[in-house]
Chimera marker file (.cmm) of the C-alpha trace (Angstrom):
<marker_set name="trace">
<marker id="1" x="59.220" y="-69.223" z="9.266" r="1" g="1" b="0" radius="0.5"/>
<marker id="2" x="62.033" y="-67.727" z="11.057" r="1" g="1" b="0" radius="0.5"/>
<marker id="3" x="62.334" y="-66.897" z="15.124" r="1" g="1" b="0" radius="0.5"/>
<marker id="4" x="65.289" y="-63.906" z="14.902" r="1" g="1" b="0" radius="0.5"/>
<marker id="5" x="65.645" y="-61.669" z="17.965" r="1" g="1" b="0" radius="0.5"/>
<marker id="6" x="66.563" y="-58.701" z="15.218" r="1" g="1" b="0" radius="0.5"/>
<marker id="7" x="64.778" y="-56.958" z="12.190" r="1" g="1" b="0" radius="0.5"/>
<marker id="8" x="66.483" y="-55.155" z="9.858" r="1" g="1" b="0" radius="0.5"/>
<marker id="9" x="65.912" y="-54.692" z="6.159" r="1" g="1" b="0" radius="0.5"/>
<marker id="10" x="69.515" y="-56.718" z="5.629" r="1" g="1" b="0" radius="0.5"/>
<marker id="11" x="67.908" y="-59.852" z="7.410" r="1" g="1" b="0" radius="0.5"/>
<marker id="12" x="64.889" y="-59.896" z="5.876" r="1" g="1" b="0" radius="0.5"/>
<marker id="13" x="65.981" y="-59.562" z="2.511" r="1" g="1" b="0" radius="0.5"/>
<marker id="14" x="68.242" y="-62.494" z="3.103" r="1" g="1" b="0" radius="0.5"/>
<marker id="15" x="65.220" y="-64.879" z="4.897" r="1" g="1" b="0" radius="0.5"/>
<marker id="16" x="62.833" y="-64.165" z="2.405" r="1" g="1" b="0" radius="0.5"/>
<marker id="17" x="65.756" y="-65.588" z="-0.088" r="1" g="1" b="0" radius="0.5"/>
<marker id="18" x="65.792" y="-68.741" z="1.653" r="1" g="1" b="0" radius="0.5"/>
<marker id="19" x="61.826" y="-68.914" z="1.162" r="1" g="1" b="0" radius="0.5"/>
<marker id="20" x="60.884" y="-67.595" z="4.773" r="1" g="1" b="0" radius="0.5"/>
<marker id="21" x="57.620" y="-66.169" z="4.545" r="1" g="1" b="0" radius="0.5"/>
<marker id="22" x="56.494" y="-65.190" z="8.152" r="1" g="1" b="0" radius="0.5"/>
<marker id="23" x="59.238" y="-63.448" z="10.454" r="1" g="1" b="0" radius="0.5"/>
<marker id="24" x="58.832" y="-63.737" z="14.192" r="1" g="1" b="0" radius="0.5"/>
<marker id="25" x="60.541" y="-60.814" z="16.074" r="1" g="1" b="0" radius="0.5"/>
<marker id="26" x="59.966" y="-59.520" z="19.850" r="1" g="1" b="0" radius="0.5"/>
<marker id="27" x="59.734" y="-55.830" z="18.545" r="1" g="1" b="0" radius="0.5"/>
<marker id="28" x="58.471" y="-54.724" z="15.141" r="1" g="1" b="0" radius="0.5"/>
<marker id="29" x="61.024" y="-51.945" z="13.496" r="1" g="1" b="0" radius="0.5"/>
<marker id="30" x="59.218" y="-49.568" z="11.796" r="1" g="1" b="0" radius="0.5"/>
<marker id="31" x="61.500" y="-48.655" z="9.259" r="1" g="1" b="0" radius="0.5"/>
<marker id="32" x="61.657" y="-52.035" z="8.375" r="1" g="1" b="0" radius="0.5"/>
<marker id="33" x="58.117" y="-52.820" z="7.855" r="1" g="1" b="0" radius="0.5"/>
<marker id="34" x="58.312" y="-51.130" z="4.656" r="1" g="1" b="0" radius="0.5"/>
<marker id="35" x="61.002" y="-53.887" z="3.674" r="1" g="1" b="0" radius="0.5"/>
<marker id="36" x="58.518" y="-56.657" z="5.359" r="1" g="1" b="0" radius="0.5"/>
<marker id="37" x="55.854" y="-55.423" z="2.205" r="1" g="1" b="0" radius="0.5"/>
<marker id="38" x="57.826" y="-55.511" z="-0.299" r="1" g="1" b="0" radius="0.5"/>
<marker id="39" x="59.104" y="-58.603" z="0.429" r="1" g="1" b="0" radius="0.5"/>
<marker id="40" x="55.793" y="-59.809" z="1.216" r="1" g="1" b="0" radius="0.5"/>
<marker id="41" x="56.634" y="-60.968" z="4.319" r="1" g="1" b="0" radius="0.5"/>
<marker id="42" x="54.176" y="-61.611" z="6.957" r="1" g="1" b="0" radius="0.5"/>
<marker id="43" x="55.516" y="-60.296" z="10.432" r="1" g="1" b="0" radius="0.5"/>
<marker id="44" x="54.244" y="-61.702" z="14.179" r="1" g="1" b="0" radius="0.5"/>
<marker id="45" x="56.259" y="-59.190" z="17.113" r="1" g="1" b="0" radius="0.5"/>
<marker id="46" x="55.424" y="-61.252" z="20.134" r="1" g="1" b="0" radius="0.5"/>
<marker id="47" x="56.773" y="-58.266" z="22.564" r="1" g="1" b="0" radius="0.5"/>
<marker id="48" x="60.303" y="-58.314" z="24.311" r="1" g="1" b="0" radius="0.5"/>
<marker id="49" x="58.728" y="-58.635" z="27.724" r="1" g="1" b="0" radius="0.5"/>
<marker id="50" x="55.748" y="-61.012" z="27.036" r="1" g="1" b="0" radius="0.5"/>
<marker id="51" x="58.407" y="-63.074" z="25.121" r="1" g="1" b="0" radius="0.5"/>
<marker id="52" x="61.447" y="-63.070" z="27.228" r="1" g="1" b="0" radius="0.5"/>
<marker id="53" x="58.735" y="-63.584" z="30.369" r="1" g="1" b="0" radius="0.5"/>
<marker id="54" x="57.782" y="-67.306" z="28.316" r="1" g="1" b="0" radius="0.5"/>
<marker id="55" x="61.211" y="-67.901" z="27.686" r="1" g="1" b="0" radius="0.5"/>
<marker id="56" x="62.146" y="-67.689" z="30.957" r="1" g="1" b="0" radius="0.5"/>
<marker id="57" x="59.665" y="-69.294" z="32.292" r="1" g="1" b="0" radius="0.5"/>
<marker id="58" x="59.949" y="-72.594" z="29.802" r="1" g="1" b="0" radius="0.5"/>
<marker id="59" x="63.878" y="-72.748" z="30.781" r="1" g="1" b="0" radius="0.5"/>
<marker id="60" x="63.164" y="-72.862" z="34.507" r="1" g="1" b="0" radius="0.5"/>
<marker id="61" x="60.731" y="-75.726" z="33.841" r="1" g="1" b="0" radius="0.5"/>
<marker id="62" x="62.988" y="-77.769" z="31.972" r="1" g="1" b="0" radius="0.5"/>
<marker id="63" x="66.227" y="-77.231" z="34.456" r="1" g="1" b="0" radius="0.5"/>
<marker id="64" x="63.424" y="-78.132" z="37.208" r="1" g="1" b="0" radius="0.5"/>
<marker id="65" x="62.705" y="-81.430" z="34.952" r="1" g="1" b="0" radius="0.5"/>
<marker id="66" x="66.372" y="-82.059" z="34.914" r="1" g="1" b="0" radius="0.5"/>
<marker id="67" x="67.632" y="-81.097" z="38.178" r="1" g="1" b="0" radius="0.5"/>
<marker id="68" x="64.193" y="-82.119" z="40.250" r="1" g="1" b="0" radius="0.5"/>
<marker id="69" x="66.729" y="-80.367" z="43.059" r="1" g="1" b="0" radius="0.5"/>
<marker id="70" x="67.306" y="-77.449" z="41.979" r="1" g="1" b="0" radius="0.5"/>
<marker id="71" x="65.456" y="-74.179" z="42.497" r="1" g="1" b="0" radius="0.5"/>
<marker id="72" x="64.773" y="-71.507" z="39.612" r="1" g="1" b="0" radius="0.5"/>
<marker id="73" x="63.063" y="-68.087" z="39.836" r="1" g="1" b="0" radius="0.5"/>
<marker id="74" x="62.027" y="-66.497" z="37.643" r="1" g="1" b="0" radius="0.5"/>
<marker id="75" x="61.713" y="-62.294" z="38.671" r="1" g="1" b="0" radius="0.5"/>
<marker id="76" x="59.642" y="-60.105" z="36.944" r="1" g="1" b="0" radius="0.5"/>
<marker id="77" x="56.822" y="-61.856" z="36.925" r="1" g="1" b="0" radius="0.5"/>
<marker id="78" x="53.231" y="-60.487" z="36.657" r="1" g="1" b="0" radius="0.5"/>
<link id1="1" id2="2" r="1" g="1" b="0" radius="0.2"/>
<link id1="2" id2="3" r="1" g="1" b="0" radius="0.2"/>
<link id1="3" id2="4" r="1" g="1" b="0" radius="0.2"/>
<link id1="4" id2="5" r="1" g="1" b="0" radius="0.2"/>
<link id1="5" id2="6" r="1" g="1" b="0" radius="0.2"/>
<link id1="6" id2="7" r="1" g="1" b="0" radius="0.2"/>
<link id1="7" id2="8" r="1" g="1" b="0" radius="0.2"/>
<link id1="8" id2="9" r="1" g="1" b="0" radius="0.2"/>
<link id1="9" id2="10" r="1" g="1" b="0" radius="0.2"/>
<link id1="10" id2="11" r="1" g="1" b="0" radius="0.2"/>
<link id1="11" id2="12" r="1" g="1" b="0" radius="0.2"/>
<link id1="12" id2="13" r="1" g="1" b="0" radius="0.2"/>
<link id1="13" id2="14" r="1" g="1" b="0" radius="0.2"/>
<link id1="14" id2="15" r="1" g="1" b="0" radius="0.2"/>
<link id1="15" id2="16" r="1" g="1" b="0" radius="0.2"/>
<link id1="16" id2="17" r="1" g="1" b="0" radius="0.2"/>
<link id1="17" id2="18" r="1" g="1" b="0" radius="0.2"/>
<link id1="18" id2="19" r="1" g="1" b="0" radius="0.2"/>
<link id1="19" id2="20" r="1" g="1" b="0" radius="0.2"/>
<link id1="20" id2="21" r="1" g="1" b="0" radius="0.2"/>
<link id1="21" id2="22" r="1" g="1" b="0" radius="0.2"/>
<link id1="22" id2="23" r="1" g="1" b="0" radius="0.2"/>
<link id1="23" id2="24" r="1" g="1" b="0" radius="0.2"/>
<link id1="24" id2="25" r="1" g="1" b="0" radius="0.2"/>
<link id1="25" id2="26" r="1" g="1" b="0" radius="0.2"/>
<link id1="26" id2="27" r="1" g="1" b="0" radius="0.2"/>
<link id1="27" id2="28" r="1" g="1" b="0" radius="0.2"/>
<link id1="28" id2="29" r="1" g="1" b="0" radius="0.2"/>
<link id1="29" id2="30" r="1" g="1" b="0" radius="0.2"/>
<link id1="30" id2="31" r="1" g="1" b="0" radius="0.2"/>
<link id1="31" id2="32" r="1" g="1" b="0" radius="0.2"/>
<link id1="32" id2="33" r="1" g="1" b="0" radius="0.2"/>
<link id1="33" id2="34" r="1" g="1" b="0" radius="0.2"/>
<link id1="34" id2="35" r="1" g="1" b="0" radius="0.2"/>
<link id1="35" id2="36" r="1" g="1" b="0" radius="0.2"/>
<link id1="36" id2="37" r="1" g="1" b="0" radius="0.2"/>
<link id1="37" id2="38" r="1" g="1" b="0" radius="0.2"/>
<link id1="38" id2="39" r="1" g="1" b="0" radius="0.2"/>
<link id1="39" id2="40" r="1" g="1" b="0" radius="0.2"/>
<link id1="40" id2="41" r="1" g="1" b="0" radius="0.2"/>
<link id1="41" id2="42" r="1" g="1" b="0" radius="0.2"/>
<link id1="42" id2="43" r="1" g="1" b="0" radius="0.2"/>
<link id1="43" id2="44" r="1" g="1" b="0" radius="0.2"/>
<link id1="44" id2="45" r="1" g="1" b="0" radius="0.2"/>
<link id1="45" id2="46" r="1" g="1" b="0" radius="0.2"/>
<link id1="46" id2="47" r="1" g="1" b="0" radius="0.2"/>
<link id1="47" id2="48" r="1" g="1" b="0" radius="0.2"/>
<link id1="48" id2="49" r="1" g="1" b="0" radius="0.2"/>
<link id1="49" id2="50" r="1" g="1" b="0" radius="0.2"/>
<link id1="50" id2="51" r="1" g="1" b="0" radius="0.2"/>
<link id1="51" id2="52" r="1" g="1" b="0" radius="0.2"/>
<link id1="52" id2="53" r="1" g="1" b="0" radius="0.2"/>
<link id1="53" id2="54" r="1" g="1" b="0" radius="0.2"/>
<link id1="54" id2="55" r="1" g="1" b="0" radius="0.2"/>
<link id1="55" id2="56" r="1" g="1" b="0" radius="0.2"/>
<link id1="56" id2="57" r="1" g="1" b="0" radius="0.2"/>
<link id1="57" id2="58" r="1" g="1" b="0" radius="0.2"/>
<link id1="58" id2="59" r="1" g="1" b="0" radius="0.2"/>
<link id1="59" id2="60" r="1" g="1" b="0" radius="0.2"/>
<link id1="60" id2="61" r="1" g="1" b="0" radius="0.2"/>
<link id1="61" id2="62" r="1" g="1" b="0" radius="0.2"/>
<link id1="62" id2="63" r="1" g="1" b="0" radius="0.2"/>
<link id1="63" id2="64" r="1" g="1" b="0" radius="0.2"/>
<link id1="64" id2="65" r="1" g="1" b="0" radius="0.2"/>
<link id1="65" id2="66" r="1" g="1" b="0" radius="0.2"/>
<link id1="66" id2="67" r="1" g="1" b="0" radius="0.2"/>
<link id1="67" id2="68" r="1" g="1" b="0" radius="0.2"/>
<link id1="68" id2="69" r="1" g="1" b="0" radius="0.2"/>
<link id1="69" id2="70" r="1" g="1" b="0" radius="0.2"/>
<link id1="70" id2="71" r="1" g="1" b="0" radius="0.2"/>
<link id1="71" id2="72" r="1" g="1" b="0" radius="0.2"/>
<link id1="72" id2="73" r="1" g="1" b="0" radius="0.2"/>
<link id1="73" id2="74" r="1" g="1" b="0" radius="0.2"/>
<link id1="74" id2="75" r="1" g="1" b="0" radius="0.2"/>
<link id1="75" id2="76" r="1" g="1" b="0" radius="0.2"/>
<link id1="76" id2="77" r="1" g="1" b="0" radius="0.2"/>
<link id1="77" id2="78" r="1" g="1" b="0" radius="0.2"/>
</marker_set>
């Protein structure tokens, strides 16, 4: 499994070398889901925002974990 924040063909070819068989990306490239196939890769796209949002969201807990004084917003927020 690999977590890249890019997909192109390049990349794939190269993680499906190292035995990678499921790519997780935020946004699914449609000229390289053709590459995905033939690879026989499978391929999760989580979403930029719905991603980044979680991301986000886990850091601020674990600088609040941390630094019990600090303060951490996270905008954008639903």
């Amino acid at each position: 499994m690999a977590l890249m924040n890019a997909m192109r063909p390049e990349l794939l070819e190269a993680l499906a070398g190292l035995g990678v068989s499921v790519y997780i990306t935020g946004q699914m490239r449609p000229g390289s889901l053709a590459a995905a196939r033939e690879l026989g890769l499978g391929v999760v796209a989580l979403g930029h925002r719905r991603s980044e949002l979680w991301g986000l969201r886990q850091l601020a807990r674990e600088l609040r974990d941390a630094f019990p004084d600090l303060s951490c917003t996270v905008y954008g927020e639903a």
